[in-house]
C-alpha positions in Angstrom: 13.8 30.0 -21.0 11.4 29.7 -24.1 12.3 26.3 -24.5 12.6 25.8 -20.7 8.5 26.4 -20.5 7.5 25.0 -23.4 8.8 21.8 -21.3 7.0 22.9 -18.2 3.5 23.6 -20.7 3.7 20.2 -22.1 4.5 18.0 -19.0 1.6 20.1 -17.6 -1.3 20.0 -20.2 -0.4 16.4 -20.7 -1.0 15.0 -16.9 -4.0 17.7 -15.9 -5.8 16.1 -19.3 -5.9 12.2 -18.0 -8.3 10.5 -16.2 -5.7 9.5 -13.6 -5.5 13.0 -12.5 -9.3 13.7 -12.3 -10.1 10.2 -10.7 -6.9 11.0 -7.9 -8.0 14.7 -7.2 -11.8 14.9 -7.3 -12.2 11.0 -7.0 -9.9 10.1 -3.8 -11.0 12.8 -1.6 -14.1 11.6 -1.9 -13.7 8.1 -1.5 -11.8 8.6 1.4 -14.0 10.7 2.8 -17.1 7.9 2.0 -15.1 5.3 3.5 -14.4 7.0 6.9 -17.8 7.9 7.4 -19.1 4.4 6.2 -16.9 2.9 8.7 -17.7 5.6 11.6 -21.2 4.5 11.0 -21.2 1.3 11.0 -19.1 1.2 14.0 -21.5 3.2 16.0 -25.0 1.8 15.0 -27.1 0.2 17.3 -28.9 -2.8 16.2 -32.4 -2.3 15.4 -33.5 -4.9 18.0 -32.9 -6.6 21.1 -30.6 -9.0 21.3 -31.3 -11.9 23.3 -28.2 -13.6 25.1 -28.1 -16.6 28.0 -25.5 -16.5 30.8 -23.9 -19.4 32.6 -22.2 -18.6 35.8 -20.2 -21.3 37.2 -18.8 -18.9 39.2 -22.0 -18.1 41.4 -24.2 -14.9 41.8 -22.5 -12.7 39.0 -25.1 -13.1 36.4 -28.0 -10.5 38.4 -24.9 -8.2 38.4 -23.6 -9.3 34.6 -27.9 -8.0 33.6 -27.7 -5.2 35.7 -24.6 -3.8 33.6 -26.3 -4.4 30.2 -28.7 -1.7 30.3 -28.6 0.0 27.2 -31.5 0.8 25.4 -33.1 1.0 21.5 -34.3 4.0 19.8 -37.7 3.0 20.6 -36.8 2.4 24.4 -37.1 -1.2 24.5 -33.5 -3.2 25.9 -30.8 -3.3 23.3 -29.9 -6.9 25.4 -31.9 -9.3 27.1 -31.1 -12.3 29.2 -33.0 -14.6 28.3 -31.7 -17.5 30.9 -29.0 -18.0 33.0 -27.8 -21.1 35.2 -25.8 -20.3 38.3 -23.2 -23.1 39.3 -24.9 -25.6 36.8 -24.3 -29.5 37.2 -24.4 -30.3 33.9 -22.1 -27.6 32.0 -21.7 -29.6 28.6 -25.2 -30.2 27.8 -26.3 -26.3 27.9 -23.3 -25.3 26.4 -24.2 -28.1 23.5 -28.2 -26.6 23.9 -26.8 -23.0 23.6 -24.9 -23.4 20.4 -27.6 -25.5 18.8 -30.0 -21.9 19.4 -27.4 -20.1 18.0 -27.0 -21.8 14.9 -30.8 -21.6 14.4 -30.7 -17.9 15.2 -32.8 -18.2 18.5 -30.0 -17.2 20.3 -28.0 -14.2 19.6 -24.8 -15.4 22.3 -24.2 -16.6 25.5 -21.8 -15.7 28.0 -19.8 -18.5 29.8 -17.9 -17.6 33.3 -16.0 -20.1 35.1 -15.2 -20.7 38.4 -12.0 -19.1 38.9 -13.2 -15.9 37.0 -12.0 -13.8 40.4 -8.3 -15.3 39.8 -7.7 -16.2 35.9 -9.9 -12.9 34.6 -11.1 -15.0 32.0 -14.6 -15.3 30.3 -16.0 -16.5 27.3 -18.6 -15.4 24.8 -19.9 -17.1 22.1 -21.8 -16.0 19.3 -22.3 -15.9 15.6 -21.0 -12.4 14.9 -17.8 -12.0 17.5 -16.7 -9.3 15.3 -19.6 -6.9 16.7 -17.5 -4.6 17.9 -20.5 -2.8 20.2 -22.1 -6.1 21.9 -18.6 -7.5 22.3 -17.3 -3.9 24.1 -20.9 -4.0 26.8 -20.3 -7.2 27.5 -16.8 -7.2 28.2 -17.9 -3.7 30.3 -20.9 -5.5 32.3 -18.7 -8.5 32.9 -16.0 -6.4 34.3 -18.2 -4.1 36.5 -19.7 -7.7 38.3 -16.3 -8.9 38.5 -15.0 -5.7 40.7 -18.2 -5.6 42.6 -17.7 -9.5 43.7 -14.2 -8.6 45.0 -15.4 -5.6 46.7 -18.3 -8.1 48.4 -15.5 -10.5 49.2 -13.7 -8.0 51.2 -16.7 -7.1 52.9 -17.0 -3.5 50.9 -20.6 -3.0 50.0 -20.8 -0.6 46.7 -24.2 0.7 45.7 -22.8 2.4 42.7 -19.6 1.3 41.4 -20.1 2.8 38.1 -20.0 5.7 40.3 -17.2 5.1 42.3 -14.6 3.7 39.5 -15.8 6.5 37.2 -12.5 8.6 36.6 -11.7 12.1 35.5 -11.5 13.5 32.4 -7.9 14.8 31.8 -7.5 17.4 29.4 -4.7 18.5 26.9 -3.4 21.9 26.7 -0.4 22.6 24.3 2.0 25.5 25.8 3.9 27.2 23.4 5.2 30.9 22.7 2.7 32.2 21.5 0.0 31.1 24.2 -1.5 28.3 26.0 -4.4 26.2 23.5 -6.5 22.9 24.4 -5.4 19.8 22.3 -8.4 17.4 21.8 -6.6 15.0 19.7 -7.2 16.8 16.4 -3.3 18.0 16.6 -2.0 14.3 16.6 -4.3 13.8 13.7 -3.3 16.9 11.7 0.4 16.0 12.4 0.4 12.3 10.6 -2.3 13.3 8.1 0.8 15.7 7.3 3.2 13.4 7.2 1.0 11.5 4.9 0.6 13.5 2.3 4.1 14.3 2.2 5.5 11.0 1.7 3.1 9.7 -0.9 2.8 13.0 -3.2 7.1 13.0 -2.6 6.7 9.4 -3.8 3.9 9.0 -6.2 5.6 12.6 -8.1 8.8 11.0 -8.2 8.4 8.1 -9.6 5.9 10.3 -12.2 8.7 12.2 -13.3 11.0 8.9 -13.8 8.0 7.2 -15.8 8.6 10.1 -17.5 11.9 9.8 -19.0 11.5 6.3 -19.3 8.6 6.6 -21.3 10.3 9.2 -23.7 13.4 7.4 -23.6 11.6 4.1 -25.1 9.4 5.5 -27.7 12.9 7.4 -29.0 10.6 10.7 -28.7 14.0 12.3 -26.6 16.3 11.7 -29.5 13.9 14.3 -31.5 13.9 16.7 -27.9 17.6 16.6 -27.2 18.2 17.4 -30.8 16.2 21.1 -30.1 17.1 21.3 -26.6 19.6 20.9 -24.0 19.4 18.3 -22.1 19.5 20.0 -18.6 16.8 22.4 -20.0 15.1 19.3 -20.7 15.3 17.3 -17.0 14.7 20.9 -15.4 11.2 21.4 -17.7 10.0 18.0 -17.3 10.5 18.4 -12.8 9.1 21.6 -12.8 5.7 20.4 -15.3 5.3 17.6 -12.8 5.7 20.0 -9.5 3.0 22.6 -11.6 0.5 19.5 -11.8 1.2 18.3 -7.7 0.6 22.1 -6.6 -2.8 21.7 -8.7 -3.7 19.0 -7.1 -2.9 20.6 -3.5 -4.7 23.7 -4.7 -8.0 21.5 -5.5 -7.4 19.6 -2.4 -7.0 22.3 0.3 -9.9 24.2 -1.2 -12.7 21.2 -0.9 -11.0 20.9 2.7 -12.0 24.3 3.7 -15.2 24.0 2.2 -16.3 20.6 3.4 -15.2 21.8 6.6 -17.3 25.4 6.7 -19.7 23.2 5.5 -19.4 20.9 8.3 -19.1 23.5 10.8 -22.5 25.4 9.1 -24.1 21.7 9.3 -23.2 20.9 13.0 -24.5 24.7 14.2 -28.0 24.4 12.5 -28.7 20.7 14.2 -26.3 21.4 17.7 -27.0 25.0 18.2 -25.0 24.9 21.7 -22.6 22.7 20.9 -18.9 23.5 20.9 -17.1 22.8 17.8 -13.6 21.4 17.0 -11.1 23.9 16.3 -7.5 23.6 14.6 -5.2 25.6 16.0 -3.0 26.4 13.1 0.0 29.0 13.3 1.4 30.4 9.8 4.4 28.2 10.7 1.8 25.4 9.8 1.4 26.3 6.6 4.5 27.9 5.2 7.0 25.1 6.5 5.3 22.4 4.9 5.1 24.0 1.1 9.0 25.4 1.7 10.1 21.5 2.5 7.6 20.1 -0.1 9.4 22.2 -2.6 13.0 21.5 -1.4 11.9 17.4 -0.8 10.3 17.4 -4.6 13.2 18.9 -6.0 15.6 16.3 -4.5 13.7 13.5 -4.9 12.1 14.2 -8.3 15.9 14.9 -9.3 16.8 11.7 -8.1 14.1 9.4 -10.3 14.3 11.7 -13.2 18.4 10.3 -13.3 17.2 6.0 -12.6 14.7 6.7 -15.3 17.5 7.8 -17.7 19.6 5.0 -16.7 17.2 2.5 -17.6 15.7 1.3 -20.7 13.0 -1.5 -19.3 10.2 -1.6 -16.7 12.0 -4.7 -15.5 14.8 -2.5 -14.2 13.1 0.7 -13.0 11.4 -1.8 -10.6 15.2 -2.6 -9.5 16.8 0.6 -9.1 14.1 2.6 -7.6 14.0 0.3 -4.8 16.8 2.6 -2.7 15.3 5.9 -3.0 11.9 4.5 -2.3 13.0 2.8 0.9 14.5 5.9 2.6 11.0 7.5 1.7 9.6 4.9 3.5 12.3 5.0 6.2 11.1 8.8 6.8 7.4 7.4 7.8 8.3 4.7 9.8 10.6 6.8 11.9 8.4 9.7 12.8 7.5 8.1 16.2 11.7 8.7 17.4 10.2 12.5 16.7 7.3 12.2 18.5 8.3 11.0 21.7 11.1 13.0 22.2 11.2 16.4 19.5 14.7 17.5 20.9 16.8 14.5 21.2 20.1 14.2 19.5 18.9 11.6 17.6 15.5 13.6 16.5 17.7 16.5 15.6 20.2 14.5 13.3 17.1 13.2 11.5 15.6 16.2 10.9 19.0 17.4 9.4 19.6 14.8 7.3 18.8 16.3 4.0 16.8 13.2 2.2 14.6 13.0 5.7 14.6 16.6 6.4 11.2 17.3 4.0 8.7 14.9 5.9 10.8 14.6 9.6 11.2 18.8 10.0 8.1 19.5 9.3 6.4 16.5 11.3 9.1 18.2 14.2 7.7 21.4 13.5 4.0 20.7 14.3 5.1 18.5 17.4 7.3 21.0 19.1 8.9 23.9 17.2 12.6 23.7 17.3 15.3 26.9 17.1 14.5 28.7 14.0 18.6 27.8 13.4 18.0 24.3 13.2 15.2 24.8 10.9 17.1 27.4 8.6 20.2 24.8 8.9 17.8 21.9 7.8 16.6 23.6 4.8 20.0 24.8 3.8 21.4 21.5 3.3 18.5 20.1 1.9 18.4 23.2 -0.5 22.3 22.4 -0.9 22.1 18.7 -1.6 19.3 19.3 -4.3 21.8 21.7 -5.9 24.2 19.1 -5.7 21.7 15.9 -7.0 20.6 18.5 -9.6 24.3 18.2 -11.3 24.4 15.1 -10.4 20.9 14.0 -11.9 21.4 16.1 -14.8 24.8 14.7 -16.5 23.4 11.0 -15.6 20.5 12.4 -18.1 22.2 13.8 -20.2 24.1 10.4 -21.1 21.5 8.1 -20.1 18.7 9.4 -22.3 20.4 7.8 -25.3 21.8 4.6 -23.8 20.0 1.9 -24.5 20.8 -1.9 -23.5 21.7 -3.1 -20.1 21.3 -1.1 -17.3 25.0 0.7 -16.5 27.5 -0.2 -13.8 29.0 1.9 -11.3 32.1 2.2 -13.2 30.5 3.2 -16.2 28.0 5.8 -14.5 31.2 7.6 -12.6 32.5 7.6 -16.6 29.0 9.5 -17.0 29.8 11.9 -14.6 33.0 12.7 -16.3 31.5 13.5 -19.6 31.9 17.2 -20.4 
């Protein structure tokens, strides 16, 4: 055991100490968090002045309706758009529109919206501009031009609406989750907490993984295992190294789930002091939450970090670890892609064989978990064959190693790795 943690201590010390590790734990959390709220705010911002647009109806009479809809105002109260001009049924179409672009590449004109005749039959529009991408101005627009458009047929059919925002405005449905312990609203932050789950799963599974195969490949070039396996077993040796690398990912969850729960009580403090009445957004998390993810983390690591640990002692170039890690890396991604079978339908036959089969059972059961909890046998069943295969990979994994550590050359055969597995 002595020699076991000395392993453990060295696979440890040496990942905490690198700049990869203090850039990925204190350096992504907060880039990620910097680029969602960059992009939240520049999705959201107003401009700072009015934009000034022209409208040409061929179709007749929509364009007091089209200004009507676009009443959204600045900071400072003035019109976020004005219409500057408009034709109605125009004679000559190709001139304006020539005149209207022209404006616009001068920056005189911010856009111009172009409706045709048939607007009624082919729901069509056009609107040009020098920024189409502008998310906000392309969303009213589309909104206003919409509204006139329903309003028209309404007129057509001799209905007379003085409000139709009013009268299309629908309800708000919400979202309550029923389980056994209670009934609790859903606003969309379970969806969210679900895949951001899944997430983290598959790419700490992965990116721990394919540390732990670096790993061995790394000792296995610079000849610094032919000194290890000298002084140590070589099963001590693979079980050291997976268990140093799990020590550092729990670190880095540790870290991670702290600045969670503080960014988020400070969040919670933040949005009190400035929205005194304001409601704020719960997660409803059972202890099943918590616990079922770490238990399948562990079981997934040690499957999957068994796994790599035996390519990486098969190999003896970078050239082939890109190769042979191919297959394991694709079922991982296999487990992401297929999450949506689990979502649409928890208690299928064919969500239930997924979340049984041992090398998808780490992300899939728990992603089932948090949708709908399933029988506490399935679950128990899941996590005894996954706990049983990564017995099984273990022995597996660990005469591969044992062998493969000191073979050097071309990457082995099938024949010759079953020859492996025979070695006493």
């Amino acid at each position: 055991m002595r020699k076991i943690w000395l392993v453990v201590k060295r696979e440890y010390l040496t990942r905490v100490r690198t700049r990869g590790f203090i850039l990925s734990t204190v350096g992504l959390p907060l880039f990620s968090i910097g680029v969602f709220a960059v992009s939240m705010t520049l999705m959201t911002r107003k401009a700072d002045h009015t934009l000034e647009i022209s409208i040409v109806d061929n179709l007749g009479g929509l364009a007091p309706q089209i200004a009507t809809g676009l009443r959204e105002k600045l900071p400072d109260g003035q019109p976020l758009y004005q219409i500057v001009e408009s034709w109605d049924r125009p004679q000559d179409e190709t001139r304006i529109r020539e005149d209207l672009n022209r404006e616009i590449r001068e920056g005189r004109l911010d856009g111009f919206l172009l409706v045709p005749k048939d607007a009624l039959e082919k729901k069509s529009a056009t609107f040009q501009s020098r920024n189409p991408e502008d998310f906000r101005t392309v969303s009213a627009i589309r909104h206003a031009v919409d509204s006139a458009i329903v309003a028209r047929r309404f007129s057509d059919r001799g209905i007379h609406v003085d409000n139709l925002q009013e009268m299309l405005r629908g309800v708000e449905l919400s979202l309550v989750r029923v389980t056994k312990a209670g009934e609790s609203e859903d606003e969309g932050e379970g969806f969210l907490l679900q895949l951001s789950i899944v997430m983290i799963l598959y790419i700490t599974l992965m990116v721990y993984g394919i540390m732990t195969m670096r790993s061995v490949l790394e000792e296995k070039t610079t000849r610094i295992v032919e000194v290890l396996a000298s002084s140590i077993k070589p099963s001590y040796l693979l079980g050291g190294k997976i268990l140093g690398v799990a020590a550092v990912g729990f670190t880095q969850y540790l870290i991670w789930a702290l600045t969670a729960a503080l960014v988020s009580a400070y969040g919670a403090a933040v949005g009190t002091a400035l929205h005194p009445g304001a409601t704020p957004l719960h997660f409803h998390l059972p202890a099943s939450f918590l616990i079922y993810p770490l238990v399948f983390f562990l079981a997934g690591y040690f499957l999957y970090a068994s796994l790599y640990a035996a390519l990486g002692a098969m190999v003896s170039s970078e050239e082939d670890l890109q190769q042979v890690q191919l297959p394991v890396t694709i079922v991982l991604v296999a487990c992401f892609i297929l999450y949506p079978i689990i979502l649409r339908d928890p208690n299928s036959p064919l969500s239930v064989a997924l979340t049984l089969f041992p090398l998808f059972a780490p992300i899939l059961m728990v992603f089932r978990i948090m949708v709908q909890t399933p029988p506490f046998w399935q679950i128990a069943l899941s996590l005894l064959l996954c706990v049983a295969s990564t017995i099984g990979v273990v022995q597996v994994s660990a005469k591969i190693y044992r062998v493969g550590i000191l073979m050097y050359g071309k990457r082995p055969s099938l024949p010759e790795l079953l020859r492996w597995l025979r070695y006493t």
